[in-house]
Each structure stands twice: as C-alpha cells, then as structure tokens.
C-alpha positions in Angstrom: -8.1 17.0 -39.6 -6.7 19.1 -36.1 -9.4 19.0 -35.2 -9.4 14.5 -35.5 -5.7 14.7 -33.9 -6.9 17.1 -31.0 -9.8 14.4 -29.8 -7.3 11.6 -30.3 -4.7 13.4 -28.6 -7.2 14.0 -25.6 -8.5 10.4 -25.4 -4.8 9.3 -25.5 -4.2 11.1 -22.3 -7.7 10.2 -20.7 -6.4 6.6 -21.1 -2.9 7.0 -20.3 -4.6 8.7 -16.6 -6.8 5.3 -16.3 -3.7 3.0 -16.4 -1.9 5.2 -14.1 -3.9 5.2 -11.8 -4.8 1.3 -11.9 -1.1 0.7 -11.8 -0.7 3.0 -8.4 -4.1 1.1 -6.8 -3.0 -2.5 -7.5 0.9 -2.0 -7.0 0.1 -2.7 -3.0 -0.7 -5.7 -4.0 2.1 -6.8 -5.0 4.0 -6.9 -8.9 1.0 -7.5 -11.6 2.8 -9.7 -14.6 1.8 -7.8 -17.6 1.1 -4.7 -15.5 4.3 -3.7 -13.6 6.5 -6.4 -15.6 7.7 -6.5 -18.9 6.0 -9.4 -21.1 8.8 -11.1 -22.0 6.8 -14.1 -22.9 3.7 -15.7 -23.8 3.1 -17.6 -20.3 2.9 -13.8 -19.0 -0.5 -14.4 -19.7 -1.0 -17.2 -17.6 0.9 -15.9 -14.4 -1.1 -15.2 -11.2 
C-alpha cells in the first residue's frame, strides 16, 4: 500500500508542475476564466 501512495503522490506533483507551468505560459495572455479566476459560476464555462 506505500508503495500505491508513493506513485500517487508522484503523479500528483507531475501534474501539479503541468498546470503550473500552463498557468505561467498563458498568463501573458491575459486572465484565463477558470484558469486564473475563481469559478464562481456556471457561465465560467462559456467565457472567452
């Protein structure tokens, strides 16, 4: 079973580096809703 949560914890961090890092390459671009905003609705979805 540590040896389950050890994979899991690593593929937790690989991911949490992936949206890092697409959050630092689109932020130029201006606030992403969903992304850089807090979804605080369901037309977040719809936003551009």
């Amino acid at each position: 079973m540590a040896l389950v949560n050890l994979s899991a914890m690593t593929l937790f961090l690989w991911h949490q580096t992936a949206l890092m890092a697409t959050t630092a390459m689109t932020l130029p671009l201006g606030r992403q809703p969903g992304l850089h905003t807090r979804p605080d609705h369901l037309g977040w979805v719809a936003d551009e």
